[in-house]
SEGU-626824 format. One record per residue (C-alpha): residue in three letters; y, z, x. Coordinates in steps of 0.05 Angstrom, whole numbers, plus 5000, padded with zeros to 4 digits. Layout:
BEGIN
alaYZX/...
***
This chain:
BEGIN
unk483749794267/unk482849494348/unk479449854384/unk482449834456/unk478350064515/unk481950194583/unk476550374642/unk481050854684/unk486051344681/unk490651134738/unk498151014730/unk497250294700/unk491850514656/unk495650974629/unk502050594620/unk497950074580/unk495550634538/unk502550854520/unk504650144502/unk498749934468/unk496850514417/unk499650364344/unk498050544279/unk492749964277/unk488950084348/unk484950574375/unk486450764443/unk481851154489/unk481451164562/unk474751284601/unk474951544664/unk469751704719/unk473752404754/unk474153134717/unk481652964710/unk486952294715/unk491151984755/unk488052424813/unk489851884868/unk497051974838/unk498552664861/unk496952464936/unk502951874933/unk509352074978/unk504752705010/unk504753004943/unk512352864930/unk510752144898/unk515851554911/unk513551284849/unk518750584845/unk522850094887/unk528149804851/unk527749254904/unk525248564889/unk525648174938/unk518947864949/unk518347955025/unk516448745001/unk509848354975/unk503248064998/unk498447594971/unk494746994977/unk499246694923/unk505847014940/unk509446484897/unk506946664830/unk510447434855/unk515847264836/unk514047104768/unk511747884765/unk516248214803/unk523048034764/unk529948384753/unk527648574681/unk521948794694/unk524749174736/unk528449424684/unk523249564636/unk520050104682/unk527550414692/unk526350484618/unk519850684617/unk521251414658/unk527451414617/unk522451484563/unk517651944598/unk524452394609/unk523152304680/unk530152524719/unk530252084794/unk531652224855/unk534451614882/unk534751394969/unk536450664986/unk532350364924/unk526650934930/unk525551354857/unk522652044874/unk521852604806/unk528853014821/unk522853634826/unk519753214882/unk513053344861/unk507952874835/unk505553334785/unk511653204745/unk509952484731/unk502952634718/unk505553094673/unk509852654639/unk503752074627/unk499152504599/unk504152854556/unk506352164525/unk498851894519/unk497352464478/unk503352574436/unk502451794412/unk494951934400/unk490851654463/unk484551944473/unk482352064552/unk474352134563/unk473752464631/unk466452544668/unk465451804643/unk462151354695/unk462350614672/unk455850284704/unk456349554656/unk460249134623/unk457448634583/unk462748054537/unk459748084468/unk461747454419/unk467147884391/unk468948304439/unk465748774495/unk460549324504/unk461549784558/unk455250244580/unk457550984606/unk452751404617/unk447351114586/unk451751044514/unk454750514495/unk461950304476/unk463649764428/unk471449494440/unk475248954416/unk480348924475/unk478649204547/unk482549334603/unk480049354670/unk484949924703/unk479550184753/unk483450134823/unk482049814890/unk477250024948/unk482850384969/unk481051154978/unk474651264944/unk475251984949/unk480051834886/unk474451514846/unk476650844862/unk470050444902/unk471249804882/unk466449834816/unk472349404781/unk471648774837/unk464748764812/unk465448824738/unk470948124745/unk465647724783/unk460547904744/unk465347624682/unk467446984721/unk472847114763/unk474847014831/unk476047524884/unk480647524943/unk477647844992/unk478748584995/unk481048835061/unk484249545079/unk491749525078/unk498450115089/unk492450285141/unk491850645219/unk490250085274/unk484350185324/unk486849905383/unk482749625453/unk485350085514/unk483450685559/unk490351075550/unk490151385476/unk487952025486/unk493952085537/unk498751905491/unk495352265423/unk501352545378/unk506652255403/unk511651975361/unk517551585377/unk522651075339/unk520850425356/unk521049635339/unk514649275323/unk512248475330/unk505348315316/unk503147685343/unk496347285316/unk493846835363/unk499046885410/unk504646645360/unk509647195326/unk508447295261/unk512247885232/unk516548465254/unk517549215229/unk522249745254/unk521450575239/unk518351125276/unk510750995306/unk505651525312/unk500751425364/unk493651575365/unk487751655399/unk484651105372/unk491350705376/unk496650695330/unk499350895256/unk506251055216/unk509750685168/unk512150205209/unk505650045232/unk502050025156/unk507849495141/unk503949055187/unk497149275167/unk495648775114/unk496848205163/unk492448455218/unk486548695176/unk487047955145/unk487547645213/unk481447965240/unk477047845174/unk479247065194/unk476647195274/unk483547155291/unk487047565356/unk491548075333/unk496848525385/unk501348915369/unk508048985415/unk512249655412/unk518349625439/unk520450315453/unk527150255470/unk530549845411/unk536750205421/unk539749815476/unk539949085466/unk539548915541/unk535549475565/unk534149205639/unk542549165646/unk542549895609/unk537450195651/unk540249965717/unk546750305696/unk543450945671/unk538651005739/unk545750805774/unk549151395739/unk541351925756/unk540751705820/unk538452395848/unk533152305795/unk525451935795/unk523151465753/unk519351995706/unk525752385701/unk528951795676/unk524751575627/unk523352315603/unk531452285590/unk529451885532/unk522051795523/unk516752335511/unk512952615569/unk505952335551/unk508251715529/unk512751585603/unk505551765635/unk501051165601/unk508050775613/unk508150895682/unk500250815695/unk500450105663/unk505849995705/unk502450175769/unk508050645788/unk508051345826/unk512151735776/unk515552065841/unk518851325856/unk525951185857/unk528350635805/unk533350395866/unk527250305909/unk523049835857/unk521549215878/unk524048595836/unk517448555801/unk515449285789/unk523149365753/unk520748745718/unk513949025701/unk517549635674/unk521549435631/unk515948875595/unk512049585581/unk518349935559/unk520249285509/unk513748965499/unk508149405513/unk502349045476/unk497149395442/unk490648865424/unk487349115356/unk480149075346/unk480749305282/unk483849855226/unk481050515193/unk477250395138/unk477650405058/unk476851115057/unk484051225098/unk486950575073/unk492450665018/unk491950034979/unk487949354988/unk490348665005/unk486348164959/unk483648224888/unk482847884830/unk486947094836/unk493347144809/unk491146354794/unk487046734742/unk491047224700/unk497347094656/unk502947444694/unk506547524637/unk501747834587/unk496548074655/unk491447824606/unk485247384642/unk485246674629/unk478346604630/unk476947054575/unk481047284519/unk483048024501/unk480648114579/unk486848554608/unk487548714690/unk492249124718/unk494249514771/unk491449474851/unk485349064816/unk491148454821/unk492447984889/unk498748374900/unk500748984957/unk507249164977/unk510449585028/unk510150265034/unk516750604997/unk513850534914/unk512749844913/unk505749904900/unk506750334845/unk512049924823/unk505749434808/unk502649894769/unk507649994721/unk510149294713/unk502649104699/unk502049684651/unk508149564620/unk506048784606/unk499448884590/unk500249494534/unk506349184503/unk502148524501/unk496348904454/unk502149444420/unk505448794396/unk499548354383/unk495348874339/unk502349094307/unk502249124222/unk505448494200/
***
């Protein structure tokens, strides 16, 4: 009988659990918390978008987004549809997004552990893995001072991302320790610390806005959704979209800003604005923008624009309308950097896709060597693509051994 080892009980590490466990292997999962798939029940604040049916690859990140698309297919898509099908997991489906119908994480976590158990998987909580070592026929894996003998092992151990889950990056150390090569970690679906005097004015507002982010002066991507800003600066999903790209940029020395427009619901806002001022003309400039804007926010808008909030619009110079309106469309925000991996979701960078078979998610530098899960070069979006991942790289992986250890 193979004996199959899988160091951590995350979503992937489960999934290859439930694929791979036969009648000929042995199945057990070690991990380091009291209880699994802990960082699970925090997805979707507690309510767990656990899939995207999407797969277009622009919902992606990494350094070798071409080989994606080699992962991130129709039927693979497919095979995770099938998958909670299996688990008896009812969805809850919005543009694409799978919730549980219960909307509550627990039901999925439910669901995994149920299935692990009912097809025999063993789970050793408490268990701290401290060393891997690649024996001539296999691996030894120290835990506590004991050590475990496997045949196959499968590195399911999570990202930097959130350490509070048990996930410190122990499994980026184990890989380059057995040869491989690392993409730089960096946080990513992460807050931005921005450079500025005027956060604390503006703390907890949130507004529906359009983003650009610019590196080195040059546009460079775009994101649209509502904005929460900070006192450090700024955060929301439309903000972690871009996250990846500016905590990349500033590993690389590069100059990242951010530019909000806040009023992406008129196309020609100068024309709009003159016809809406036209229209209050009893009214001052922080009436009008309080018609639309909220209070704190028109404050910081009209101290960057050097403006006496008792002015009248009609009374604006040429440039002070034109200075308004810049803020109001492109009021840039320079980022000095982003919150770190303990408030980051997930990490751009991991192990090279360059170096792992995308169809098996076996390593290609050593044999019966699995990785899955936020361990790989690949982040998506917020909205389940990053669980999405998981599962595909579960699914590959456990079918991969299931199939491979099979009776003949």
């Amino acid at each position: 009988m193979k004996r199959v080892l899988i160091i951590g009980g995350g979503p992937s590490g489960f999934t290859t659990a439930i694929l791979a466990k036969n009648k000929n292997t042995e199945v057990k999962i070690l991990e380091r918390n009291s209880s699994s798939l802990k960082k699970l029940l925090m997805t979707g604040n507690g309510k767990c978008n656990y899939f995207n049916e999407t797969y277009s690859i622009s919902n992606y990140h990494s350094a070798n987004i071409e080989k994606v698309g080699e992962f991130i297919t129709e039927k693979n898509l497919l095979e995770v549809k099938n998958f909670f099908r299996f688990l008896g997991i009812v969805p809850k489906v919005k543009n694409g997004c799978y919730y549980p119908f219960s909307m509550q994480a627990s039901t999925v976590k439910n669901a995994l552990e149920e299935a692990s158990k009912a097809c025999g998987v063993e789970v050793i909580n408490n268990c701290l893995v401290t060393e891997i070592h690649k024996k001539e026929n296999g691996f030894s894996v120290i835990c506590d001072e004991e050590e475990i003998l496997c045949d196959v092992l499968v590195l399911a151990c999570g990202s930097k991302a959130c350490p509070k889950t048990g996930s410190d990056g122990m499994g980026y150390s184990f890989l380059k320790e057995l040869g491989h090569t690392l993409v730089p970690p960096v946080p990513a679906l992460v807050q931005l610390i921005g450079e500025g005097d005027y956060f604390k004015k503006w703390d907890g507002v949130r507004s529906e806005v359009s983003l650009k982010l610019l590196e080195d002066g040059k546009e460079i991507s775009e994101s649209y959704g509502e904005i929460q800003l900070t006192d450090y600066g700024l955060s929301g999903i439309c903000v972690f979209d871009l996250s990846h790209e500016v905590s990349r940029g500033l590993l690389d020395g590069k100059k990242e800003v951010i530019q909000i427009n806040f009023v992406p619901f008129a196309k020609d806002f100068s024309s709009w604005f003159d016809q809406y001022s036209r229209e209050h003309s009893n009214k001052n400039i922080q009436d009008l923008l309080e018609g639309f804007l909220n209070f704190k926010l028109v404050s910081v808008i009209l101290e960057k624009s050097s403006l006496s909030c008792s002015s009248l619009y009609s009374n604006l110079s040429k440039e002070e309308k034109r200075v308004l309106c810049q803020n109001l469309e492109n009021f840039s925000v320079p980022i000095i950097g982003t919150k770190d991996f303990d408030s980051c979701q997930v990490c751009n960078g991991g192990v090279s896709l360059d170096e792992v078979s995308l169809s098996t998610m076996e390593s290609l530098k050593i044999k019966d060597l699995y990785i899955v899960g936020e361990l790989l070069d690949i982040n998506g979006n917020c909205g389940g693509y990053n669980l999405t991942t998981c599962w595909i790289s579960g699914l590959l992986a456990g079918k991969r051994i299931g199939e491979e250890h099979d009776s003949n």
